[in-house]
N, C-alpha and C positions, 0 to 999 in steps of 0.2 A: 504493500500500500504506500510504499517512497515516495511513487512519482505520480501521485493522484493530483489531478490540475484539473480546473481549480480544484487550490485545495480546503479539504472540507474542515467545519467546525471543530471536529473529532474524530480520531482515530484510533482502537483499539485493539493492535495486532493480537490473535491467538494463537496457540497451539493446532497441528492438525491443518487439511483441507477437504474441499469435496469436488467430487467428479462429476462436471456438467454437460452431459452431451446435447447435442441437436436432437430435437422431437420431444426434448424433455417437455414434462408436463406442469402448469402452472393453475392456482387455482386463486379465487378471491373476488370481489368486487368486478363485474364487468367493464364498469368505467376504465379500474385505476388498472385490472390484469392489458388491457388494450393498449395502455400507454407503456408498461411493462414491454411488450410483444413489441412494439411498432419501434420501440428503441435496439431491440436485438434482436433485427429481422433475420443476422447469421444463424439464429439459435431455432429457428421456427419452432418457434415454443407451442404446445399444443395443452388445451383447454380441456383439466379435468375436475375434479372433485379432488381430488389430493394429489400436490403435486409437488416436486422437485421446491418450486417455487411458491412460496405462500404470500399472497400480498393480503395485508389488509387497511383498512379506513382508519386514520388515528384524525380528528380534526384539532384537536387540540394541538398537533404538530404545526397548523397555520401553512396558507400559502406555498406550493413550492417546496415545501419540508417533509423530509425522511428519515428513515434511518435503516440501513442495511446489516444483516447481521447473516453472518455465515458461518454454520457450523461443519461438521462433520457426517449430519445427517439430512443437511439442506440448508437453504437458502431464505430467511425471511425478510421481506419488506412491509415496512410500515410509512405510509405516507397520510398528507394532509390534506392530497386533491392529487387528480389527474398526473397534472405536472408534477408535482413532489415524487409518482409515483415511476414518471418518465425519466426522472433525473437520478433517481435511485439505481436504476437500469444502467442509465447512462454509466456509474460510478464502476458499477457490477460491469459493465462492458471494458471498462479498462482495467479490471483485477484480472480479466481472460487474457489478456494479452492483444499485441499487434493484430493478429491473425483473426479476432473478432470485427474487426474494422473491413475485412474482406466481402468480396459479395457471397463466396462459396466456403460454406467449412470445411477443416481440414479433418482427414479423417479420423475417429476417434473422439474420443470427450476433452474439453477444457480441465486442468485441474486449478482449482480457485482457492487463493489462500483465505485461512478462516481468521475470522476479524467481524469488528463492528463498527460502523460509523455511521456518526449523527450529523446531521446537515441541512444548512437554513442559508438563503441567500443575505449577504449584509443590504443590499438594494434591487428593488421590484422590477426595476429599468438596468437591463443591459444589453448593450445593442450595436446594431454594424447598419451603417448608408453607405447604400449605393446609386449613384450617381451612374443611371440608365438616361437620361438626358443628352450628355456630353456625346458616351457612345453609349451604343444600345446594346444591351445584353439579350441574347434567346432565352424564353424561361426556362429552358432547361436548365441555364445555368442559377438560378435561381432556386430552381427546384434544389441544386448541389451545394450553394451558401446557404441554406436553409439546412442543409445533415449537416454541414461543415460545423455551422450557428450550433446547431443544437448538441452537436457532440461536445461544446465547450458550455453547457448551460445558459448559452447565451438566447437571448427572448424577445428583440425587438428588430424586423427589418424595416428599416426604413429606407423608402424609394421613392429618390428624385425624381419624378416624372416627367420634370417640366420644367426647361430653361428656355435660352435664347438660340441654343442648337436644336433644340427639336423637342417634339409632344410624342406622349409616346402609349396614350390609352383611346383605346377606339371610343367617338361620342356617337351614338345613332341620333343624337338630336341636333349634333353641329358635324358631319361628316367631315368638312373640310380640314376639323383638327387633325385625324388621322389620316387624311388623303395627301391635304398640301404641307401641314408643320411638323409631319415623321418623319422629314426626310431633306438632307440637303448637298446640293450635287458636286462639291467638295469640303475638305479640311485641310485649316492651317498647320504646315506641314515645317516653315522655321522655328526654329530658338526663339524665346523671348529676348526682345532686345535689338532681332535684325529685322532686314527688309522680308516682309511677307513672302512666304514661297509655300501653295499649295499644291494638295498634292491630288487633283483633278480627278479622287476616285468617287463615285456617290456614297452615302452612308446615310442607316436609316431603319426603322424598324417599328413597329408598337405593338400593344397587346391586347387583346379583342376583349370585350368585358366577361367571353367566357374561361379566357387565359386568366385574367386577374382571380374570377373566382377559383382557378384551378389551385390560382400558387396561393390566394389566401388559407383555402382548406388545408392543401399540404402542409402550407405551415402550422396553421392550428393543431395539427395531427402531430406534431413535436413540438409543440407547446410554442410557437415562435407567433409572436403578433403581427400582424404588416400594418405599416406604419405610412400610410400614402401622401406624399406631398403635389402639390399643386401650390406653387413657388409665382406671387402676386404679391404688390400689380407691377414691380417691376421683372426685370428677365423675360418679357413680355415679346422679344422677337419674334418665334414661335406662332405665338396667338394670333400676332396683328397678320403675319405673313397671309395665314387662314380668314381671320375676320377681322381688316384695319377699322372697323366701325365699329370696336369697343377701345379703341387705341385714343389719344390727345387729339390727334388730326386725321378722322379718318380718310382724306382725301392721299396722305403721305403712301406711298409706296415701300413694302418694307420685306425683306426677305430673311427666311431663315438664317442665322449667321453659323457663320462659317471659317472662323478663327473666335479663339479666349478671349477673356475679360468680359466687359460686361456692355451694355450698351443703351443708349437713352430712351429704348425702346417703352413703355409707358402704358399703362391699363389707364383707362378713363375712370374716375371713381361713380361716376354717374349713374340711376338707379339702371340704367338696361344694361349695364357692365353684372351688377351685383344679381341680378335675373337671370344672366349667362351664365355664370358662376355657381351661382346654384342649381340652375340644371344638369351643369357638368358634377358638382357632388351629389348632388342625388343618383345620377349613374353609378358613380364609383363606388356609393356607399351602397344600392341594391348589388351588385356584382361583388361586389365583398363579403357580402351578408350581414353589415354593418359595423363599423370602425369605433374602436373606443378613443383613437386617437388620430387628426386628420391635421395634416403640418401645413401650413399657406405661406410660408412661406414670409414677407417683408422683408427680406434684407436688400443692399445696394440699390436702393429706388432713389433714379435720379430724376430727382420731383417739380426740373425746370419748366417741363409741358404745363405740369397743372397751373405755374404759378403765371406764366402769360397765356391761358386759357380763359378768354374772357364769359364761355359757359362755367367754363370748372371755377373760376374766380368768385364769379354770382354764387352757385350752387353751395360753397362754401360758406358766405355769408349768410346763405339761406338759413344753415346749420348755426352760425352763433361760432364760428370756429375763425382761430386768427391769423393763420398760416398753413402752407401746404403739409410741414409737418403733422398739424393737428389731424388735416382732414386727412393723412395717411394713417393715425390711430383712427381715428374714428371708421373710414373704409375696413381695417380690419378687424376693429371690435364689431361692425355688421356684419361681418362672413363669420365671425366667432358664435357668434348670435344663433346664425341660418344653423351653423352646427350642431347648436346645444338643442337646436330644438330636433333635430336627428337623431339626439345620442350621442354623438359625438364631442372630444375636448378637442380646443385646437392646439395648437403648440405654432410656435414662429422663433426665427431667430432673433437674436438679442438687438436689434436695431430695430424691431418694432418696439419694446419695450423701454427702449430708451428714447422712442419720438414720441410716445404721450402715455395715459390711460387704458390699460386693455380691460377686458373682464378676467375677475379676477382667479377663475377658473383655467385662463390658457396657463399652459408649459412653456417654459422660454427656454430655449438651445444659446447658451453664451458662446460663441465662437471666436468671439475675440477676447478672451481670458476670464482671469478670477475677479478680479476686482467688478467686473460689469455683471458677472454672477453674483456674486456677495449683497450687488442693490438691488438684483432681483429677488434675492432669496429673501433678503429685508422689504422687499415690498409687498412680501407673504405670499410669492407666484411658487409651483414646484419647478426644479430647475434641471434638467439635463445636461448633463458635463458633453462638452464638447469643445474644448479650447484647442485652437492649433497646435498651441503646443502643452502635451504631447498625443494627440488623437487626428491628427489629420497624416492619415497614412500615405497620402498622395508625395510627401515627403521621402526624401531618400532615407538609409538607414545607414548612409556612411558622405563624406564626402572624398569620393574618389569615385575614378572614371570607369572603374570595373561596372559603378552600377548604371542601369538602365535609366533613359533620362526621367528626370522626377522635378516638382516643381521648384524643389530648393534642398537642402540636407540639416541639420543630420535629426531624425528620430531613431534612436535604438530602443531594441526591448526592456533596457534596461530604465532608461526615461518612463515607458506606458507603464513599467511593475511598479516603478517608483511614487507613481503621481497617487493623490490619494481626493477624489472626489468631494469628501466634506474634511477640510483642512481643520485642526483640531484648535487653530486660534481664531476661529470662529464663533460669535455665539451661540449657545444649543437652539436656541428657534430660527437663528438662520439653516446651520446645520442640518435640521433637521426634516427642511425643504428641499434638501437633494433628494431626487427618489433615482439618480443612476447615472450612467456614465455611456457614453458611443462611441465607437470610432469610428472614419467618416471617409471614405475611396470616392472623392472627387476626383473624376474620369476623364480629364481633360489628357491625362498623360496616361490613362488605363487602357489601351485601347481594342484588350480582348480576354474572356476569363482567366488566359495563362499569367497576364500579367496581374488581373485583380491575385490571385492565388500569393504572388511574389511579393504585392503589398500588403495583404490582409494578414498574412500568417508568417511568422509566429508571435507580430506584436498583435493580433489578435487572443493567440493565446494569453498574452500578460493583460490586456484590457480583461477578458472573460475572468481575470483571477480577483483581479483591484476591484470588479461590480458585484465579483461575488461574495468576496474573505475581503478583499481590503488588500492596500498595498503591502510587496514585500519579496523578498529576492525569488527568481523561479527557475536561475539558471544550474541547479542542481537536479533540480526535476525534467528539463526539455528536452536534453536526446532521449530520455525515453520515452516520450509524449510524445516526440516527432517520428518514434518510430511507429506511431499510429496513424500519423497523418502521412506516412508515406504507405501504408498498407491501403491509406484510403484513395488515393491517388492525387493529393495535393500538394501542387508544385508550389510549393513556400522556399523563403529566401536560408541559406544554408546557415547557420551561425558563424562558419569562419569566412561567409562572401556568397556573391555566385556562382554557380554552375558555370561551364565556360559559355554554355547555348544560353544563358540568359544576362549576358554579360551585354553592356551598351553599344559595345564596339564602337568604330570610327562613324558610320553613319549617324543616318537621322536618329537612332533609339541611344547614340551615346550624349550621355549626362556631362555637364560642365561643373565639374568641381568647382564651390564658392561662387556660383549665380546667384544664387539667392542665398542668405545661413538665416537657419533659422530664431535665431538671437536679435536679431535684424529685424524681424518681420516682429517679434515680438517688444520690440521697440517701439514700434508703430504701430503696433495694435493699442498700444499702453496710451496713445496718445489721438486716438481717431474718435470723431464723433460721429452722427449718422451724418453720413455726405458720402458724393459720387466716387471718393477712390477707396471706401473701405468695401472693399472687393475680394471674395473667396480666391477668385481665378487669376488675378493678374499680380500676387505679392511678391 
C-alpha cells in the first residue's frame, strides 16, 4: 500500500493476502456493487448473494467516503454513496497491481495484500479543463480523460466549448453555431513574438447534443461531473462569425479567428442577446440531463463596443448602471439568474467578480492568483483554485528545448504537490470557501490527445493528491503509479524529460527556452485589473 496516490487518510498494512481472480463474485447494495464493477471492468466481477466482494451502505461515512478492508478470506467495502463506493475500487485497483489497468486479465488471480484503509476527500471539487475550443478533441478522447480523471479520484471535467477559435456543441435552434463557428480554415502556425505564418490546414469539429449526452453519462458512471462552459460575452468571434446580430455592430463582418490571444470580438448585452443564450443553455442543459454546474465564462471582455454603442449606452442607463463595467456584472448576474432557475450554479472566472456584484451563489475560478481568490472567498463566493501558477498545464515542465513548445516554463510536479488550495494564513471562513482545486490544458499549444496526455500527467497526478489529502511530496510514490498509467496507455511526460519522439525538435513543435518564465507572468498577474491585456492566451 506504499505507492497509493492519492494518498488516502489511512492506512493499515496487515499480515496475510487474498487471491482475487476475474469472475469473482461480489455482493451488496445494487447502487454502490455497480460503481464497484464499472471501476474494475479487468475483474468482471459477477453479481451474487455472497461474494468475494462485500460492499455495503455506511452513510454516516459522508460523501465520496470508504473504507476498504482486506483480509484473508475477502474483500470488504464500506462506502457512503455511489462514489465512495467507486473510489474504494478505485484504491483496490491499484493494490492489484499494473496489470489491473489493462483491458485483458492476465491469467490467473490477483494476489492483494491484506490491509485496511479509511478514506475521505479533503475537497468536493477536483478537477481537469479542457480546452476543446482552441483544438477540438473527438469524444473519444474524452470518453479516455474521463478513466484517466477517475483513476486518480479526480471528479470534475470541465469543457471549454467556446472561444474565438470555434463553437463546438450542435444548436438545433441556431444551426449556424455548429455549421459556420466549428470550424476554421486555418491556424496560426509562428512563435509568439514573430511575423504570423499559418499553416493553411482547416480544423474543426463539434459535438451533437446526443454526443454530449453520451460523455455526460459516461462520466457520471465514474463518478466524474461535466462541467460545460459557454465563455461570454466576450471571446465572442465564434458566435458573431455565425450570428453578427447578437454582436456591438451587427453590420461588422467577423470570422472565426485563427491565431491566439484574444480579440474585440463583443456579445451585445441586449435582451435578444440574453434570449439566445438561453436557448443555447436550455439545449445543453436537456442533453446533459441537467448540470449542477454551468461556467459562462467573463473573463478578457474588451468592453470598448458597449461603451461607444449609442443603443448599449441608452440600455445601460435604462438599468441605473454607471459604466460598461457595471453593465458587464449585471449581463452576467442575468444569465446567473436564467441558470438558477434551471438548477443550475454558475461559476465565471475571476474578472467577473472583480467588475461588480454577482449572485451570491456563483463559483468564481481565480486564474490570476491568490490574492484575487482570498477577496472572493471574503466576499462569501465558493472558490475554485485555478491560478496559473501552479495549475495551468499549458506551461512547460522544464525550461529547455528538449520540451515540446508550451506557452512559457517552468511548472514541475513538484510546484502542483506543493501548492496547497486553502493557505493556512488565511482566515477559517475565508478558508473554508475553497470547495477545490483544477488544472487547466489550454489548447492553444495542445494540438492533439498525445500531447494533452504529455501535459496533463503526471502533474495531474500531484493536483488529484493536493484536492484530495492536501499538499505534500509524491515523488516517492510515482514510478510506481506511472507504472499504471503506462499499463493504461498514457503517454505522460517521463520524470527525467522526454521520450526522444516527443521531444520539440528544430521545427515548429520546438519550444524557446525563456519566452515567456513563469515568475514573469506572475508579476503581472499580481498587478492586472479587468482590462483588454489580462489575457489566458497571449502571457
Amino acid at each position: 500500500m506504499s505507492d497509493l496516490l492519492p494518498r488516502p487518510r489511512s492506512f493499515e498494512p496487515a499480515t496475510g493476502t487474498f487471491e482475487l481472480a476475474p469472475g469473482a463474485s461480489v455482493s451488496g447494495p445494487p447502487a454502490l456493487v455497480d460503481g464497484v464493477r464499472t471501476a474494475l471492468p479487468v475483474l468482471d466481477l459477477r453479481v451474487a448473494g455472497e461474494g468475494a466482494i462485500t460492499v455495503r451502505h455506511e452513510p454516516g461515512l459522508g460523501a465520496e467516503s470508504y473504507t476498504l478492508t482486506v483480509t484473508g478470506d475477502g474483500i470488504t467495502v464500506a462506502a457512503g454513496d455511489r462514489a465512495g463506493a467507486f473510489y474504494a475500487a478505485q484504491t483496490l485497483r491499484q493494490l492489484l497491481g499494473p496489470a489491473a489497468y489493462r483491458a485483458v486479465a492476465p491469467e490467473g488471480s490477483f494476489t492483494v495484500p491484506a490491509g485496511r484503509v479509511s478514506d475521505a476527500p479533503r475537497f468536493g471539487w477536483r478537477g481537469a479543463m479542457v480546452d476543446v475550443a482552441r483544438h477540438f478533441l473527438p469524444k473519444r478522447e474524452l470518453f479516455r480523460m474521463v478513466d484517466v480523471m477517475a483513476a486518480h479520484k479526480l471528479n470534475r471535467l470541465h469543457l471549454h466549448l467556446v472561444d474565438d477559435q470555434g463553437w463546438r456543441v450542435e444548436s438545433p435552434a441556431f444551426p449556424r453555431l455548429h455549421e459556420v463557428a466549428s470550424h476554421r480554415p486555418r491556424t496560426i502556425a509562428s512563435h509568439y513574438g514573430e511575423e504570423p505564418v499559418f499553416d493553411e490546414v482547416p480544423h474543426g469539429g463539434h459535438y451533437t447534443l446526443a454526443d454530449l449526452a453520451e460523455i455526460a453519462a459516461y462520466a457520471r458512471a465514474r463518478a466524474v461531473t461535466v462541467v460545460p462552459e459557454i465563455d461570454v460575452p466576450g471571446h465572442a468571434s465564434a458566435i458573431l462569425a455565425a450570428y453578427p446580430e447578437y454582436g456591438v455592430n451587427p453590420a461588422q463582418e467577423i470570422a472565426v479567428l485563427d491565431r491566439w490571444g484574444i480579440s474585440p470580438a463583443l456579445l451585445s448585452p441586449l435582451p435578444p442577446t440574453v434570449e439566445f443564450l438561453t436557448t443555447v443553455f436550455e439545449e445543453l442543459l436537456g442533453a446533459l440531463g441537467g448540470a449542477p454546474y454551468v461556467h459562462i465564462g467573463g473573463d478578457e471582455c474588451v468592453l470598448d463596443g458597449w461603451a461607444v454603442s449609442a443603443e448599449i449606452t441608452a440600455y445601460q442607463a435604462s438599468l441605473g448602471l454607471g459604466t460598461p463595467g457595471d453593465l458587464h456584472a449585471w449581463f452576467l448576474r442575468g444569465l446567473a439568474d436564467v441558470l438558477a432557475e434551471r438548477g443550475s450554479r454558475a461559476v465565471v472566472w475571476d474578472e467577473a467578480f472583480v467588475s461588480g456584484t454577482l449572485r451570491q451563489d456563483t463559483v468564481v475560478m481565480p486564474w490570476r492568483g491568490m490574492a484575487v481568490a482570498r477577496r472572493a472567498a471574503a466576499a462569501g463566493h465558493d472558490v475554485v483554485m485555478t491560478p496559473v501558477f501552479p495549475l495551468y498545464f499549458d506551461y512547460a515542465e522544464a525550461a529547455s528545448a528538449d520540451e515540446p513548445l508550451a506557452i512559457g516554463e517552468a511548472i514541475t510536479v513538484d510546484d502542483v504537490a506543493a501548492f496547497d488550495p486553502a493557505p493556512g494564513s488565511w482566515e477559517p471562513a475565508e478558508s473554508a470557501r475553497v470547495i477545490g482545486a483544477q488544472f487547466q490544458l489550454w489548447s492553444e499549444r495542445i494540438p492533439d490527445a498525445r500531447a494533452l496526455d504529455y501535459r496533463a500527467w503526471p502533474r495531474g497526478c500531484a493536483l488529484a493528491e493536493v484536492a484530495w489529502a492536501g499538499p505534500g511530496p509524491i515523488g516517492d510514490r510515482l514510478p510506481g503509479h506511472l507504472a499504471r498509467l503506462d499499463a493504461m496507455g498514457v503517454e505522460y511526460r517521463p520524470l527525467a524529460g522526454p521520450h526522444p519522439w516527443q521531444r520539440g525538435g528544430a521545427g515548429r513543435r520546438g519550444h524557446r527556452p525563456g519566452a515567456v518564465e513563469i515568475g514573469a507572468v506572475m508579476d503581472r498577474l499580481d498587478r492586472m485589473t479587468l482590462s483588454a491585456d489580462s489575457t489566458h492566451s497571449s502571457l
